[in-house]
C-alpha positions in Angstrom: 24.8 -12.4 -4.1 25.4 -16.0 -4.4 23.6 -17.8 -7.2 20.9 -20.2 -4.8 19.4 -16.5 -3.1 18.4 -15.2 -6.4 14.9 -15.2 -7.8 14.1 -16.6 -11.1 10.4 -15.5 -12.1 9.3 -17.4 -15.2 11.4 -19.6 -17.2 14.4 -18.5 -19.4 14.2 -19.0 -23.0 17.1 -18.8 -25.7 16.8 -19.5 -28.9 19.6 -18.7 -32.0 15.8 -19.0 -34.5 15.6 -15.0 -36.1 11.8 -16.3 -36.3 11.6 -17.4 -33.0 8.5 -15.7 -30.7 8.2 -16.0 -27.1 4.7 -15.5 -25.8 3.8 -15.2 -22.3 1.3 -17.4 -21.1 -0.8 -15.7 -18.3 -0.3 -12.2 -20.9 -3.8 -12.9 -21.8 -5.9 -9.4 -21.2 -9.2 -10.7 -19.2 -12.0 -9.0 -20.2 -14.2 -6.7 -18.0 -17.3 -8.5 -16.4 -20.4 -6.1 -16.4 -20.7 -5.0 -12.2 -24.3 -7.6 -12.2 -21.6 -10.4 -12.9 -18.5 -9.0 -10.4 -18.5 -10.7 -6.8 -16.7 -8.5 -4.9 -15.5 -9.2 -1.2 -14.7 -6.5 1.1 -12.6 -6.9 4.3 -10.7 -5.4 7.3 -7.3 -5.9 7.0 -4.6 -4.5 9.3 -1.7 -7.1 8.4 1.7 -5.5 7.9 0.1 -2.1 8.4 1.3 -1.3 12.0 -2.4 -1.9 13.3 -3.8 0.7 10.7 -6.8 -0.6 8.8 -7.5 -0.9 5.4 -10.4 -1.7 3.6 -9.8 -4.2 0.8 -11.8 -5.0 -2.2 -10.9 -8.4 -4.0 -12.8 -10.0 -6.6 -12.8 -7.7 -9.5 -12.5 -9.6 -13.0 -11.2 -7.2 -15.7 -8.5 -4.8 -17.1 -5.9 -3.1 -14.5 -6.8 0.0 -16.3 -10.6 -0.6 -15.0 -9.3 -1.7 -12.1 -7.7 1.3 -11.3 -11.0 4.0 -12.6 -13.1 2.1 -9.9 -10.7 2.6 -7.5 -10.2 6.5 -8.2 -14.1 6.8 -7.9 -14.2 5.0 -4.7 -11.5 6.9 -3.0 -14.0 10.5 -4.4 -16.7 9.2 -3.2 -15.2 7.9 0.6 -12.9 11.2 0.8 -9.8 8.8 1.4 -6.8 7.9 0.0 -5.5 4.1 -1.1 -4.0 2.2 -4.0 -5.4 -0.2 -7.1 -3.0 -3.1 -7.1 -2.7 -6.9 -7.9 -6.2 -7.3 -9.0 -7.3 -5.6 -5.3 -8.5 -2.2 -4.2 -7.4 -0.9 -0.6 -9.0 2.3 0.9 -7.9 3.9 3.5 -9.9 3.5 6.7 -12.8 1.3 8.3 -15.1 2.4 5.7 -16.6 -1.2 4.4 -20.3 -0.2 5.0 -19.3 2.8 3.2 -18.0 0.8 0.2 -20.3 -1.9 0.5 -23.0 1.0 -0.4 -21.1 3.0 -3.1 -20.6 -0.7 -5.1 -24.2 -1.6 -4.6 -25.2 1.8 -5.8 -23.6 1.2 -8.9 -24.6 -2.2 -9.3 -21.9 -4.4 -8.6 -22.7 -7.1 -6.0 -20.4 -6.9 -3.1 -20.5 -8.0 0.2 -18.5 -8.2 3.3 -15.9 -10.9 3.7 -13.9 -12.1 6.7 -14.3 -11.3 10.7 
């Protein structure tokens, strides 16, 4: 692979300092927002899915670890599969009135979000 098709994510750092520390910048761990303060959006999405639909949930301001327990209890409670990824949830399905009611239940404020 010549040297121009490579990928290069963040900047390289060398340093001959035995003290020397390299901290990331975005390694900062955001801390969870209580569901009254999280503005969740939920949509349709079929893109790169080969027409399937998915229901995806953006918005959510916290932990991946968090991230990923709403998630699991969504995916219970709709009796479908999906993933916890990149800060978004996808479920599975057309089941966004379904989720819609499930986040309001629990007191998150979510509503739906593109066509």
């Amino acid at each position: 692979m010549s040297r121009k098709n490579k990928k290069i994510t963040g900047d390289i750092v060398y340093s001959t300092n035995p003290d020397f520390g390299f901290e990331m910048e975005g390694s900062e761990s955001s801390e969870t927002l209580s569901p009254r303060q999280q503005n969740l959006k939920v949509w349709l999405d079929r893109r790169q899915r080969k027409g399937k639909v998915v229901t995806q949930i953006t918005g959510f301001v916290g932990s991946d670890d968090e991230l990923k327990e709403l998630a699991k209890f969504i995916k219970i409670k709709c009796g479908s599969g999906g993933t916890a990824k990149d800060g978004e949830i996808f479920i599975q399905g057309d089941l966004r009135e379904k989720v819609i009611g499930i986040l309001t239940e629990e007191g998150y404020r979510a509503k739906k979000a593109g066509g």
